[in-house]
N, C-alpha and C positions, 0 to 999 in steps of 0.2 A: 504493500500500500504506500501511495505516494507519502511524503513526511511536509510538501509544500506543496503549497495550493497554485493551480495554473496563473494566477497573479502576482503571485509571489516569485513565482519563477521568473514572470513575466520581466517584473518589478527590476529583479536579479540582472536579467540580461541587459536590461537598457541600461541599468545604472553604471552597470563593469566594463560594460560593450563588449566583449571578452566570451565566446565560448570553444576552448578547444576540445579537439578531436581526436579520438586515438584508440584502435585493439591492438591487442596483443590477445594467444592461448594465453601466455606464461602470465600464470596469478602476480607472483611476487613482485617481477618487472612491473605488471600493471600497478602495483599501490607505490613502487617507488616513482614511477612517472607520477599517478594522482597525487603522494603528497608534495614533490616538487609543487606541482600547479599549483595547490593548494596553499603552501609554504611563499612563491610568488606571489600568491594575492588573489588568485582564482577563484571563482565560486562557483563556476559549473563545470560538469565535464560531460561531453556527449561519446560517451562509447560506440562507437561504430561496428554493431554487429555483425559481420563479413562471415563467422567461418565459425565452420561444426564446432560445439555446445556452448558457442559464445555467452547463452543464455547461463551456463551454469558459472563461469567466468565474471559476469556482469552480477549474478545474486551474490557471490562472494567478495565482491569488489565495494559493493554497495554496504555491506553488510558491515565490511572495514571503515568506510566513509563513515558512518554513522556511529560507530564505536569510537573512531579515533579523529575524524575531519569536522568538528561541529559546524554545521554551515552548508558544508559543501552539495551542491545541489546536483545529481546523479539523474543522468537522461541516456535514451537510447537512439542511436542515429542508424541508417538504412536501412529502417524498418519496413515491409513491403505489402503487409495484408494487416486487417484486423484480428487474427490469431494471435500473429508475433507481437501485437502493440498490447492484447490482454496478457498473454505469457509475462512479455516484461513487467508492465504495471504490476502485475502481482509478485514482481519481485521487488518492487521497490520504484522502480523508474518514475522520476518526478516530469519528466518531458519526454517526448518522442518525433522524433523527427525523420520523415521521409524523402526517397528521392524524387517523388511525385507526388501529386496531389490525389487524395483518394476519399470517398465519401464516408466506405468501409472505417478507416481508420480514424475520422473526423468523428463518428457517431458513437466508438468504444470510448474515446479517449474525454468527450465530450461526458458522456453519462458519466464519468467520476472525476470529471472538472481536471484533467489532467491538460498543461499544455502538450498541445502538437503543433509542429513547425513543418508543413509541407511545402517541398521541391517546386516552384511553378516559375514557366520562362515566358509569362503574355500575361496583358493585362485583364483578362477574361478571366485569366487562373487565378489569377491574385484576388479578384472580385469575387469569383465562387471560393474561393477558400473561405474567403470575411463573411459572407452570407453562411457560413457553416459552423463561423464563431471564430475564426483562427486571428490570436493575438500579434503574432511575427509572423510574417511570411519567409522562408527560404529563398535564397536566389539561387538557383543553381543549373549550370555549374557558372559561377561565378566572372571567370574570368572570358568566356564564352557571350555576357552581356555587356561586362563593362562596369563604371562606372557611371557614367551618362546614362544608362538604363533607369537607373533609380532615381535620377535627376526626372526623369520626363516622366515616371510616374507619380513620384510625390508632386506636382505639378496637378494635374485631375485629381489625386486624390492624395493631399496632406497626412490625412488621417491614417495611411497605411505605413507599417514598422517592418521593416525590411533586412535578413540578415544573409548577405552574401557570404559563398561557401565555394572553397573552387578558387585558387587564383588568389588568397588572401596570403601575405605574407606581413611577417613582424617588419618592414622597413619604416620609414617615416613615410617617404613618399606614397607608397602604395599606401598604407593607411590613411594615410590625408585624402587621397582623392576618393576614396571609399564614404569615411565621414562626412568633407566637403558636400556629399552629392546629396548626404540624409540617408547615410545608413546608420541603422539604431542600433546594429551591432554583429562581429562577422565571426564566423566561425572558423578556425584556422585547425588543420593539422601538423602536414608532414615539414610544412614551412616552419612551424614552430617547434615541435617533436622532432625533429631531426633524426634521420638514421644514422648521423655521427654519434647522434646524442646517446642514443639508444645502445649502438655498439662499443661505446667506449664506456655505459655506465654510468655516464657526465651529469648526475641530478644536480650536480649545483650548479652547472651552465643552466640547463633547462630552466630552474630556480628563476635564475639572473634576468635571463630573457622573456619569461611570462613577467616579471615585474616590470622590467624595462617596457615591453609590449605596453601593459592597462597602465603607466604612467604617460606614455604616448599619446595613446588615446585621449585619457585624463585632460593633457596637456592639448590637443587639437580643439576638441573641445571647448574646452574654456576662452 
Protein backbone atom coordinates (compact mmCIF):
# COMPACT_ATOMS: atom_id res chain seq x y z
CA UNK A 1 0.00 0.00 0.00
CA UNK A 2 1.02 3.34 -1.14
CA UNK A 3 2.63 5.22 2.26
CA UNK A 4 1.83 8.86 0.04
CA UNK A 5 -0.82 10.13 -1.37
CA UNK A 6 -0.83 10.96 -5.27
CA UNK A 7 -0.53 14.76 -4.04
CA UNK A 8 1.92 14.37 -2.19
CA UNK A 9 3.88 12.63 -4.54
CA UNK A 10 2.77 15.13 -6.78
CA UNK A 11 3.78 17.92 -4.38
CA UNK A 12 7.37 15.95 -4.07
CA UNK A 13 8.16 16.01 -7.64
CA UNK A 14 7.48 19.72 -8.41
CA UNK A 15 9.14 20.81 -5.50
CA UNK A 16 12.62 18.78 -6.00
CA UNK A 17 12.03 18.79 -9.95
CA UNK A 18 14.31 15.64 -9.53
CA UNK A 19 13.03 12.09 -10.22
CA UNK A 20 15.74 9.47 -11.04
CA UNK A 21 15.67 6.23 -12.76
CA UNK A 22 17.26 3.12 -12.29
CA UNK A 23 17.11 -1.23 -12.04
CA UNK A 24 19.33 -3.37 -11.35
CA UNK A 25 18.53 -7.61 -10.31
CA UNK A 26 21.29 -7.08 -7.72
CA UNK A 27 19.34 -6.01 -4.32
CA UNK A 28 22.24 -4.65 -2.55
CA UNK A 29 23.67 -2.58 -5.51
CA UNK A 30 20.05 -1.24 -5.78
CA UNK A 31 19.94 0.25 -1.91
CA UNK A 32 23.47 1.50 -2.34
CA UNK A 33 22.56 3.44 -5.43
CA UNK A 34 18.82 4.40 -3.42
CA UNK A 35 20.78 5.64 -0.44
CA UNK A 36 23.26 7.75 -2.42
CA UNK A 37 20.18 9.50 -4.13
CA UNK A 38 18.71 9.61 -1.01
CA UNK A 39 21.82 10.86 0.96
CA UNK A 40 22.14 13.68 -2.26
CA UNK A 41 18.91 15.14 -1.50
CA UNK A 42 16.43 12.92 -3.54
CA UNK A 43 13.04 12.18 -2.68
CA UNK A 44 11.94 9.99 -5.32
CA UNK A 45 13.09 7.01 -7.13
CA UNK A 46 11.24 5.52 -10.19
CA UNK A 47 12.49 1.88 -10.51
CA UNK A 48 12.36 0.85 -13.98
CA UNK A 49 10.89 -2.53 -14.03
CA UNK A 50 12.67 -4.01 -17.40
CA UNK A 51 13.47 -7.76 -16.27
CA UNK A 52 12.27 -11.02 -14.73
CA UNK A 53 11.11 -10.72 -10.88
CA UNK A 54 11.80 -7.06 -10.93
CA UNK A 55 8.76 -7.16 -8.83
CA UNK A 56 10.30 -9.13 -6.05
CA UNK A 57 13.42 -6.73 -6.27
CA UNK A 58 11.21 -3.45 -6.02
CA UNK A 59 9.19 -5.18 -2.79
CA UNK A 60 12.41 -5.59 -1.00
CA UNK A 61 13.89 -2.39 -2.06
CA UNK A 62 10.91 -0.56 -0.84
CA UNK A 63 10.77 -2.32 2.17
CA UNK A 64 14.54 -0.85 2.85
CA UNK A 65 13.22 2.60 1.93
CA UNK A 66 10.82 2.77 4.49
CA UNK A 67 12.85 1.16 7.38
CA UNK A 68 15.94 3.07 6.71
CA UNK A 69 15.10 6.24 3.91
CA UNK A 70 12.21 8.37 5.87
CA UNK A 71 10.96 10.34 3.09
CA UNK A 72 11.88 8.61 0.31
CA UNK A 73 9.06 8.35 -2.08
CA UNK A 74 9.40 4.71 -4.17
CA UNK A 75 7.53 4.45 -7.75
CA UNK A 76 7.42 2.07 -10.48
CA UNK A 77 8.40 3.14 -14.14
CA UNK A 78 7.74 0.99 -17.45
CA UNK A 79 4.83 -0.32 -16.37
CA UNK A 80 2.78 -1.60 -19.35
CA UNK A 81 -0.93 -3.12 -18.28
CA UNK A 82 -3.16 -2.68 -15.37
CA UNK A 83 -1.95 -6.20 -13.62
CA UNK A 84 1.70 -4.98 -13.26
CA UNK A 85 0.47 -1.30 -11.97
CA UNK A 86 -1.91 -3.52 -9.13
CA UNK A 87 1.17 -6.06 -8.59
CA UNK A 88 3.25 -3.03 -7.63
CA UNK A 89 0.82 -0.83 -5.74
CA UNK A 90 0.45 -3.66 -3.50
CA UNK A 91 3.94 -3.73 -2.98
CA UNK A 92 4.33 -0.57 -1.85
CA UNK A 93 4.74 1.74 -5.01
CA UNK A 94 3.77 5.22 -4.21
CA UNK A 95 3.63 6.37 -8.24
CA UNK A 96 3.64 4.53 -11.49
CA UNK A 97 4.62 5.51 -14.46
CA UNK A 98 4.33 4.28 -18.16
CA UNK A 99 5.77 4.38 -21.54
CA UNK A 100 2.38 5.02 -23.00
CA UNK A 101 -0.80 6.39 -22.14
CA UNK A 102 -3.33 3.67 -21.03
CA UNK A 103 -6.85 3.86 -19.65
CA UNK A 104 -6.35 0.20 -18.11
CA UNK A 105 -3.67 1.78 -15.90
CA UNK A 106 -5.22 5.35 -15.36
CA UNK A 107 -8.40 3.41 -13.80
CA UNK A 108 -6.38 0.94 -11.06
CA UNK A 109 -4.08 3.58 -10.12
CA UNK A 110 -6.90 6.11 -9.98
CA UNK A 111 -9.20 3.89 -7.47
CA UNK A 112 -6.54 4.10 -4.66
CA UNK A 113 -5.50 7.73 -5.58
CA UNK A 114 -2.04 6.58 -6.50
CA UNK A 115 -0.04 8.87 -8.84
CA UNK A 116 0.54 7.76 -12.45
CA UNK A 117 2.63 9.45 -14.87
CA UNK A 118 1.98 8.38 -18.48
CA UNK A 119 4.37 8.40 -21.63
CA UNK A 120 2.30 10.76 -24.24
CA UNK A 121 4.17 12.40 -27.42
CA UNK A 122 0.72 14.97 -28.80
CA UNK A 123 -1.27 17.06 -27.41
CA UNK A 124 -4.42 14.82 -27.64
CA UNK A 125 -2.56 12.55 -25.32
CA UNK A 126 -1.61 14.94 -22.84
CA UNK A 127 -5.48 16.07 -22.88
CA UNK A 128 -6.92 12.55 -22.59
CA UNK A 129 -4.51 11.67 -19.89
CA UNK A 130 -5.85 15.02 -17.72
CA UNK A 131 -9.50 14.19 -18.45
CA UNK A 132 -8.54 10.67 -16.79
CA UNK A 133 -7.00 12.61 -13.68
CA UNK A 134 -3.24 12.46 -14.57
CA UNK A 135 -1.31 15.08 -12.21
CA UNK A 136 2.29 15.15 -14.49
CA UNK A 137 2.39 14.15 -17.68
CA UNK A 138 5.58 12.16 -19.09
CA UNK A 139 7.25 13.32 -22.18
CA UNK A 140 8.74 10.63 -23.67
CA UNK A 141 11.09 9.99 -25.05
CA UNK A 142 12.23 13.10 -24.26
CA UNK A 143 14.95 14.07 -26.37
CA UNK A 144 12.81 12.93 -29.59
CA UNK A 145 10.57 16.35 -28.77
CA UNK A 146 12.71 18.76 -27.59
CA UNK A 147 12.55 21.26 -25.45
CA UNK A 148 10.21 23.79 -27.48
CA UNK A 149 7.73 20.89 -27.20
CA UNK A 150 6.68 21.99 -23.98
CA UNK A 151 7.03 25.52 -24.72
CA UNK A 152 4.07 25.39 -27.39
CA UNK A 153 2.04 23.27 -25.06
CA UNK A 154 2.00 25.12 -21.84
CA UNK A 155 1.07 27.87 -24.26
CA UNK A 156 -2.84 26.29 -24.93
CA UNK A 157 -2.77 24.92 -21.98
CA UNK A 158 -0.67 26.48 -18.76
CA UNK A 159 -2.20 24.26 -16.44
CA UNK A 160 -0.51 21.06 -17.77
CA UNK A 161 2.85 19.62 -15.58
CA UNK A 162 5.12 18.13 -17.70
CA UNK A 163 8.07 15.77 -16.93
CA UNK A 164 10.57 14.94 -19.68
CA UNK A 165 12.26 11.51 -19.68
CA UNK A 166 14.69 10.42 -22.57
CA UNK A 167 17.47 12.90 -23.36
CA UNK A 168 17.70 14.50 -19.66
CA UNK A 169 21.14 14.90 -18.57
CA UNK A 170 22.67 16.53 -15.13
CA UNK A 171 24.42 19.48 -17.38
CA UNK A 172 23.48 23.02 -16.77
CA UNK A 173 22.66 23.70 -20.01
CA UNK A 174 20.54 20.88 -20.81
CA UNK A 175 18.80 21.60 -17.78
CA UNK A 176 18.09 25.18 -18.26
CA UNK A 177 16.50 24.60 -21.43
CA UNK A 178 14.33 21.96 -20.19
CA UNK A 179 13.11 24.35 -17.17
CA UNK A 180 13.37 27.59 -19.22
CA UNK A 181 10.54 25.93 -21.57
CA UNK A 182 8.12 24.83 -18.14
CA UNK A 183 9.10 21.61 -17.28
CA UNK A 184 7.84 20.88 -13.76
CA UNK A 185 10.29 18.29 -13.44
CA UNK A 186 12.50 15.51 -15.42
CA UNK A 187 13.28 12.39 -14.92
CA UNK A 188 16.97 11.25 -15.43
CA UNK A 189 18.72 7.89 -15.46
CA UNK A 190 21.75 6.43 -17.01
CA UNK A 191 23.00 10.26 -17.45
CA UNK A 192 22.87 10.55 -13.81
CA UNK A 193 23.50 6.64 -12.63
CA UNK A 194 26.25 6.21 -14.62
CA UNK A 195 27.69 2.99 -15.67
CA UNK A 196 31.07 4.35 -14.45
CA UNK A 197 29.28 5.00 -11.44
CA UNK A 198 27.91 1.66 -11.00
CA UNK A 199 31.03 -0.30 -12.08
CA UNK A 200 33.51 1.22 -10.07
CA UNK A 201 31.18 1.25 -6.98
CA UNK A 202 31.55 5.20 -6.88
CA UNK A 203 28.29 6.03 -4.40
CA UNK A 204 29.96 9.09 -3.27
CA UNK A 205 30.39 10.42 -6.98
CA UNK A 206 26.65 9.47 -7.60
CA UNK A 207 26.14 11.28 -3.95
CA UNK A 208 27.85 14.57 -5.23
CA UNK A 209 26.09 14.64 -8.44
CA UNK A 210 22.37 14.18 -7.52
CA UNK A 211 23.17 17.17 -5.16
CA UNK A 212 24.93 19.16 -7.58
CA UNK A 213 21.85 18.13 -10.10
CA UNK A 214 18.53 19.44 -7.43
CA UNK A 215 20.94 22.44 -6.48
CA UNK A 216 20.93 23.39 -10.39
CA UNK A 217 17.63 23.12 -10.72
CA UNK A 218 17.09 24.99 -7.38
CA UNK A 219 19.31 27.50 -8.76
CA UNK A 220 17.46 27.93 -12.54
CA UNK A 221 14.62 28.28 -10.95
CA UNK A 222 14.94 30.99 -8.66
Amino acid sequence: MAQFSRIEVATIMKETGLVPLFFSQDLELSKQVLKACYDGGARLMEFTARGDFAHETFGELTKYAIKELPGMVMGVGSVTDAAAASLYMALGANFIVTPVFRKDIAIVCNRRKVLWSPGCGSLTEIAQAEEMGCEIVKLFPGDSFGAKFIKNIKGPQPWTNIMPTGGVSPDKDNLKGWFDAGATCVGMGSQLITKDILNQKDFNKLEAQVKWTLATIAALRA
